[in-house]
GUMAR-799175 format. One record per atom (N, C-alpha, C): x, y, z; residue in one letter. Coordinates in steps of 0.05 Angstrom, whole numbers, plus 32768, in hexadecimal, padded with zeros to 4 digits. Example, Ala and Ser with C-alpha at 12.3 -4.5 7.8 and 13.67 -1.06 7.14 Angstrom:
 east north   up type
 8108  7F8E 809C    A
 80F6  7FA6 809C    A
 8108  7FBE 809C    A
 8101  7FD3 808E    S
 8111  7FEB 808F    S
 8102  8001 809D    S
This chain:
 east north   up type
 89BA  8876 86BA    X
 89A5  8888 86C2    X
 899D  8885 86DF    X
 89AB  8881 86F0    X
 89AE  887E 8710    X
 89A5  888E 8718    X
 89B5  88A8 8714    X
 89AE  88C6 871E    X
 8992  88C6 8710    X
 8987  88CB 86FD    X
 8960  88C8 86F6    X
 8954  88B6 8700    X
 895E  889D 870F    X
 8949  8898 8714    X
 8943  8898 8734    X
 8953  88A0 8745    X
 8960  88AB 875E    X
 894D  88C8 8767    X
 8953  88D8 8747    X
 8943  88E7 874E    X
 8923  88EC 874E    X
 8916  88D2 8742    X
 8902  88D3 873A    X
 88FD  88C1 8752    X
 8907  88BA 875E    X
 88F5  88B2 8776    X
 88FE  88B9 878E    X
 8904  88D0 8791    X
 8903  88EA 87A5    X
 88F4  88F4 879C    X
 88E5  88FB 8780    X
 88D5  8904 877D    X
 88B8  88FC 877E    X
 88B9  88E6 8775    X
 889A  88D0 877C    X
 889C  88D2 879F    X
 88B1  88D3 87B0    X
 88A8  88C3 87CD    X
 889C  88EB 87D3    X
 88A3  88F8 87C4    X
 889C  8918 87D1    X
 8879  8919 87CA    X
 8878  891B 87AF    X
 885E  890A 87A9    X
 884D  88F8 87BB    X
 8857  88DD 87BD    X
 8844  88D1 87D5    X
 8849  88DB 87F7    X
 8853  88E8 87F5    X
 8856  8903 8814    X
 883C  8910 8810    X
 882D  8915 87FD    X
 8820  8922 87F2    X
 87FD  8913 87F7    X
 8806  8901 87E5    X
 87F4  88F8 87CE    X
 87F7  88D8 87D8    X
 87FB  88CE 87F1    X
 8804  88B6 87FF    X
 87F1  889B 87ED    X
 87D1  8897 87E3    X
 87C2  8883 87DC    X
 87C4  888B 87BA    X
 87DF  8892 87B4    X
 87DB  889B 8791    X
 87E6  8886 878B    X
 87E1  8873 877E    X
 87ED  8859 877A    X
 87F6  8854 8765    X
 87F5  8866 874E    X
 8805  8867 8738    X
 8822  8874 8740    X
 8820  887E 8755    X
 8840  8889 875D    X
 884F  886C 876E    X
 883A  8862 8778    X
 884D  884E 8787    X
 8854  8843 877B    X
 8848  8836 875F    X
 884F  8823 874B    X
 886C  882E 8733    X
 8863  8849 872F    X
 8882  8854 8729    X
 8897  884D 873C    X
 8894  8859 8752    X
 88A9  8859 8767    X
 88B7  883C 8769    X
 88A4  882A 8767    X
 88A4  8805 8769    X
 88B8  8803 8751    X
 88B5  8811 8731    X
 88C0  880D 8721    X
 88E0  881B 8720    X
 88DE  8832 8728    X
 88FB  8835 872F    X
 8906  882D 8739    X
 88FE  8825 8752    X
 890F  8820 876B    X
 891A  8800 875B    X
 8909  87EF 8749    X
 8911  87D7 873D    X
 8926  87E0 8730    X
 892D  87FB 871D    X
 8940  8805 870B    X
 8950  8803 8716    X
 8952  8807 8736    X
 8975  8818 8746    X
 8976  87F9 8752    X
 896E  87DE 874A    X
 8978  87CA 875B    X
 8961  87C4 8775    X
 8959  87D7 877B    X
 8950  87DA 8797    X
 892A  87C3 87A1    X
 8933  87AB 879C    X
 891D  879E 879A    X
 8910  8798 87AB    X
 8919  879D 87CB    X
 8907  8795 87DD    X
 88ED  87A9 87E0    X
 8904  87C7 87D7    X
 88E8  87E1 87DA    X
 88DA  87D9 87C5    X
 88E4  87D6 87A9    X
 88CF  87D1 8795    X
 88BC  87C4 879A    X
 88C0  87AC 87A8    X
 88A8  879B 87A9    X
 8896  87A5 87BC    X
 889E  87B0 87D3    X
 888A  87C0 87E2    X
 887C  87D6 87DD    X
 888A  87E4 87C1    X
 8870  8805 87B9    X
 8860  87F1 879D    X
 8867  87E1 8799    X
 8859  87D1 877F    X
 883D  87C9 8792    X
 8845  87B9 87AE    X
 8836  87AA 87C2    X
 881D  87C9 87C3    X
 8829  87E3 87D3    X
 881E  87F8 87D9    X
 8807  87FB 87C5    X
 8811  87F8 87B1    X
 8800  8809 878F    X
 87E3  87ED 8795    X
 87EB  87DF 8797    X
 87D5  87C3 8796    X
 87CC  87CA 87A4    X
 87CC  87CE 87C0    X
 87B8  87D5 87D5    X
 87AE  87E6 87D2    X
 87B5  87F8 87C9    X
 87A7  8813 87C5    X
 8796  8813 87B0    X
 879A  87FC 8799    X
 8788  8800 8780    X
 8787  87D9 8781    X
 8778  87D2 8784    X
 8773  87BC 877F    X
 8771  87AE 876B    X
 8770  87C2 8749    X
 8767  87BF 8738    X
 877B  87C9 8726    X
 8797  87D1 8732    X
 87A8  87D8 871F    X
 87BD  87CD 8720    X
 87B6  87BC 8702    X
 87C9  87A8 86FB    X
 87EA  87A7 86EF    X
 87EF  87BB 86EC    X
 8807  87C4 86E7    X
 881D  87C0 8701    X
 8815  87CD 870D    X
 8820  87C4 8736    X
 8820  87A5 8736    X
 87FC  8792 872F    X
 8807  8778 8730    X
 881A  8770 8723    X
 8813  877D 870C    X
 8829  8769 86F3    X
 884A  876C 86FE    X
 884F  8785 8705    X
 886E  879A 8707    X
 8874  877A 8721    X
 885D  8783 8732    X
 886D  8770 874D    X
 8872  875B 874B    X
 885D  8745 8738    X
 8863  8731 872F    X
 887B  8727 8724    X
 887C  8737 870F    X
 8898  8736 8704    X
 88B2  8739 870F    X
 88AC  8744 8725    X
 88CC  874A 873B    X
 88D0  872E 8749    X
 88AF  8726 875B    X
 88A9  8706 8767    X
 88B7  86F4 8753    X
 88B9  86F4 8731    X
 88BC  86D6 872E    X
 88D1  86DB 8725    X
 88E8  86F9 872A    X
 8907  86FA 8722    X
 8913  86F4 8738    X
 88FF  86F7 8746    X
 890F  86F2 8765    X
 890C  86D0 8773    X
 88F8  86C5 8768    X
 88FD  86A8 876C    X
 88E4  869D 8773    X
 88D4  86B9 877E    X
 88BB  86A7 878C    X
 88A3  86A9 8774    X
 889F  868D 8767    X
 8893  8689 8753    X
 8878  868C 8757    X
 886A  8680 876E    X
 884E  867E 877E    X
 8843  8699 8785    X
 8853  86AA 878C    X
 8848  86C8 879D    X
 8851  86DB 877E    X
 885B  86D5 876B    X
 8851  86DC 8752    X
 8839  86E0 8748    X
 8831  86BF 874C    X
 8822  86B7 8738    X
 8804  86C7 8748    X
 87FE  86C7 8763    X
 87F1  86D2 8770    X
 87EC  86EE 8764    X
 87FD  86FA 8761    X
 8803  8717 8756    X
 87F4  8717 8736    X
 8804  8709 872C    X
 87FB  870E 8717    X
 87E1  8706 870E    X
 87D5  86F1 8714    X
 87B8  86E7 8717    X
 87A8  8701 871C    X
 87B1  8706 8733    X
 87A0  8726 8738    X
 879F  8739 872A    X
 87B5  873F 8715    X
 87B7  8754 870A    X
 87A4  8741 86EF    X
 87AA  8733 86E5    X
 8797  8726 86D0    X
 877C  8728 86D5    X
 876C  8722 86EA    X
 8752  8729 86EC    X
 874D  8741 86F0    X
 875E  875E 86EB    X
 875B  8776 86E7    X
 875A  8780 86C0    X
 8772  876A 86BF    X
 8779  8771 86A3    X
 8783  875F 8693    X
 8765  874D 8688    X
 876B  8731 8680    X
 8775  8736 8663    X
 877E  8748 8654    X
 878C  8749 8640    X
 87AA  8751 863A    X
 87B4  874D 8655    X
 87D3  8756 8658    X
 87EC  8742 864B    X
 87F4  8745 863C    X
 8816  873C 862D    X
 8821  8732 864F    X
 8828  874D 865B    X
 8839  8742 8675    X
 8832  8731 867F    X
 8817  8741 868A    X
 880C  8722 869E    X
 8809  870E 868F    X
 8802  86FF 8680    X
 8807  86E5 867C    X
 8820  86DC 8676    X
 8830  86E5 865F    X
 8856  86DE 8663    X
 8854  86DD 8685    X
 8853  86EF 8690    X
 8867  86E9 86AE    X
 8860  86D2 86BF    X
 8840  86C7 86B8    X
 8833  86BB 86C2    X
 8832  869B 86B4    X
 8840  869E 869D    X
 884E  8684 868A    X
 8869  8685 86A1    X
 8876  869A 869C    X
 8896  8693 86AB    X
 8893  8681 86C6    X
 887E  868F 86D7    X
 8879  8683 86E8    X
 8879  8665 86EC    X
 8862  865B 86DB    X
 8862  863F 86D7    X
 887E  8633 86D2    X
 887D  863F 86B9    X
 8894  8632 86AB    X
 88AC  862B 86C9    X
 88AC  863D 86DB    X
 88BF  8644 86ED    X
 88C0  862A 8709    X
 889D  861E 8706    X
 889D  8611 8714    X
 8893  85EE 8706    X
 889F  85E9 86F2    X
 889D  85DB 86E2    X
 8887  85CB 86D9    X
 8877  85E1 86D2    X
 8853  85DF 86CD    X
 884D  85DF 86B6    X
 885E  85D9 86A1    X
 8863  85D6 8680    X
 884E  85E0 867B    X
 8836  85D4 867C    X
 881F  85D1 866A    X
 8814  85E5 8676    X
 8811  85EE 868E    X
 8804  8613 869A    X
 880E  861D 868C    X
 882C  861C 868B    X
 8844  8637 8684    X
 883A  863B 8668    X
 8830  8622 865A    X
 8831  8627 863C    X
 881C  862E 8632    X
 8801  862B 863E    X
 87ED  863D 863B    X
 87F0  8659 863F    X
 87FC  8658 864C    X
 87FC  8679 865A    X
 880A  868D 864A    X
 8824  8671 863C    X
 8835  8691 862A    X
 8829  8691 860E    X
 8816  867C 8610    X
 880A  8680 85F0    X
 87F2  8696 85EE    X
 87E8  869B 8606    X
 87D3  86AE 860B    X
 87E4  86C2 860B    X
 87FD  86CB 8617    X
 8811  86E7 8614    X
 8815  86E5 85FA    X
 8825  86D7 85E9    X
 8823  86D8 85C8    X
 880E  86DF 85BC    X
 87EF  86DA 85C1    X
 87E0  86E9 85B2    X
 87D5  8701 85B5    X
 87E0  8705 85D4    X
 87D8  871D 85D9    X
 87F3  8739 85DD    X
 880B  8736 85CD    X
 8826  8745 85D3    X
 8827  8742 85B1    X
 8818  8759 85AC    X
 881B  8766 8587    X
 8830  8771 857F    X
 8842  877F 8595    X
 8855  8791 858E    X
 8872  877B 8592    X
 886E  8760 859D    X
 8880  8755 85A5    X
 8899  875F 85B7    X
 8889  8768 85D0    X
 8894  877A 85E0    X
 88A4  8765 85F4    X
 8896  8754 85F2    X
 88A9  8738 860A    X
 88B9  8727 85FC    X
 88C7  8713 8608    X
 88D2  8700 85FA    X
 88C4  86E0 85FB    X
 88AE  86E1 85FA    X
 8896  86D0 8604    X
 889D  86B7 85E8    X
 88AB  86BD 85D1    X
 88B6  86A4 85C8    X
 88C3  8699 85CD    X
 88DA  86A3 85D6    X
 88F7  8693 85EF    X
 88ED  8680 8601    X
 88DD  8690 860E    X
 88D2  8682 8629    X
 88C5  8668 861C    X
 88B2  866B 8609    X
 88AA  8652 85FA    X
 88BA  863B 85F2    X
 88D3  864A 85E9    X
 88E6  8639 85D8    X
 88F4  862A 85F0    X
 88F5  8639 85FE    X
 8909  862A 8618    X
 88F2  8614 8625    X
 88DF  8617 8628    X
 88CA  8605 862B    X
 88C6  85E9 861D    X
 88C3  85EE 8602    X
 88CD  85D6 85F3    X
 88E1  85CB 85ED    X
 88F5  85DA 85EF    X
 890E  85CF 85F4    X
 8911  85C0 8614    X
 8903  85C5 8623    X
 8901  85B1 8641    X
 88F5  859C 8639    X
 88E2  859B 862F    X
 88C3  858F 8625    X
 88DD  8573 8610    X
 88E6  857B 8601    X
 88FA  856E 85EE    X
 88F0  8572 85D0    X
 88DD  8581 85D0    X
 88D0  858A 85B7    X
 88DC  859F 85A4    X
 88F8  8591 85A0    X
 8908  85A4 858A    X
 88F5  85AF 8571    X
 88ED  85A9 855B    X
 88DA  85B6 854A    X
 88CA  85CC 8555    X
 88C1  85D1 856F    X
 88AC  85E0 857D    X
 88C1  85F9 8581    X
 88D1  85EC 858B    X
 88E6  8604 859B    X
 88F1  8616 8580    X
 88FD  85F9 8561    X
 890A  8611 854E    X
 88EF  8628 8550    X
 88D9  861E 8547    X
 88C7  862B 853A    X
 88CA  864E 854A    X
 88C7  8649 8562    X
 88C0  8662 8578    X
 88DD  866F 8571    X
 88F0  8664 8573    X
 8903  8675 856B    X
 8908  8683 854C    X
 8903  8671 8539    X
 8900  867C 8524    X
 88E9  8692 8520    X
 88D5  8691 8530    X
 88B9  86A3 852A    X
 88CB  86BE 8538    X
 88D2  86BF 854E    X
 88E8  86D1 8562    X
 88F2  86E2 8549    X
 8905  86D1 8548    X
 8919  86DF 852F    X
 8911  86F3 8518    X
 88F6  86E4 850C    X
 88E3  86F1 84F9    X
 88D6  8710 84FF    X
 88D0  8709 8516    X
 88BF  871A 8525    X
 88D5  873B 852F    X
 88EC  8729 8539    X
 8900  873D 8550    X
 891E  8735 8543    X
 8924  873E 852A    X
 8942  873B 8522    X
 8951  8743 8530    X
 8953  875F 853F    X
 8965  8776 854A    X
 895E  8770 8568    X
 8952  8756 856E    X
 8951  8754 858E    X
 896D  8749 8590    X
 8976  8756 85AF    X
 8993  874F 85BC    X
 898F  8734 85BD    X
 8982  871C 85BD    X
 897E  8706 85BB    X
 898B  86F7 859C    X
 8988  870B 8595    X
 8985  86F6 856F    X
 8996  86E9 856D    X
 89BB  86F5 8574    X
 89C7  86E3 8569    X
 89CE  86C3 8577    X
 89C1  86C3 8591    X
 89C4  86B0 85AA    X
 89AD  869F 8597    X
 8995  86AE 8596    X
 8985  8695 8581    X
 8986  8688 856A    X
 8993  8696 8555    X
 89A4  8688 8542    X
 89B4  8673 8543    X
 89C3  8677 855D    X
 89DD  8660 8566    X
 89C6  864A 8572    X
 89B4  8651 8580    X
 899B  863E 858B    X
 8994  8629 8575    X
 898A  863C 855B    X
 897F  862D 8542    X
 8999  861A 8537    X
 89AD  8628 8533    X
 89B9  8614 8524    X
 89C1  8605 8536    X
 89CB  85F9 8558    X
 89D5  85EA 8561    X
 89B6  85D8 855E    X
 8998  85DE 8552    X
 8984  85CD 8558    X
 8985  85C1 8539    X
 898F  85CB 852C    X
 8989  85C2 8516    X
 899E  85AF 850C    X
 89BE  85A6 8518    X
 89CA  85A5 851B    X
 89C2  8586 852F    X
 89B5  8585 8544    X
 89A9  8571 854A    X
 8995  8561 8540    X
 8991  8569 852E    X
 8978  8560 851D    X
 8980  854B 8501    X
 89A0  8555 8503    X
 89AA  8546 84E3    X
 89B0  8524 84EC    X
């Protein structure tokens, strides 16, 4: 879907030709331009959307999330903090803001943070058990880790994950005899 999304942001930048402080377009635009690869612009219309709305957390969260794929775990977490005190009930922001930690080997941050995304991600829209499981599995807390994966499984059978977590469970269970 190259060509859609190519075109959709010829069409958002005609738009902000327009409509330059609409910051729900920059934050689309931020999101495509993430679709076609193109991450340096993303991070700068995600950056745009924030300035322009100080209070719209979606831009934090989007940019955040690009910051801690891209390595810089700290100018994440900045991001996302901000977007949290807009929108202290976000799934994303806190998962990205667990990854974060987790990223900078802050166990016990990381693990508050994805337990607050777990209670707040109803639809189980993230993979905010993985991230756990891989946590206690650092931690050496095999029992912790089956559990999150087994809850995973329960939760998300048909996730592209499942059968990687199965082989997870039995190589843990398998250590356990």
């Amino acid at each position: 879907n190259e060509g859609q999304y190519e075109k959709s942001v010829r069409s958002l930048r005609t738009v902000l030709e327009q409509e330059p402080n609409f910051s729900p377009a920059h934050n689309q635009l931020g999101i495509n331009l993430y679709l076609l690869g193109r991450r340096q612009e993303a991070a700068q219309a995600f950056l745009k959307a924030t300035q322009l709305d100080t209070c719209y957390s979606h831009a934090f969260f989007n940019l955040g999330k690009l910051l801690n794929e891209s390595g810089d775990h700290l100018g994440a977490i900045e991001f996302l903090r901000a977007g949290l005190a807009c929108d202290f009930k976000s799934a994303l922001g806190f998962f990205q803001l667990g990854v974060a930690y987790y990223q900078l080997n802050s166990l016990q941050v990381a693990e508050s943070y994805l337990k607050k995304a777990l209670e707040l991600d109803f639809d189980h829209t993230h993979p905010i058990r993985l991230e756990l499981a891989n946590l206690y599995l650092k931690r050496g807390e095999m029992p912790r880790a089956a559990a999150q994966l087994t809850a995973f499984l329960q939760e998300t059978p048909e996730a592209p994950q499942a059968t990687q977590v199965r082989q997870t469970l039995e190589k843990l269970a398998r250590a356990q005899d």
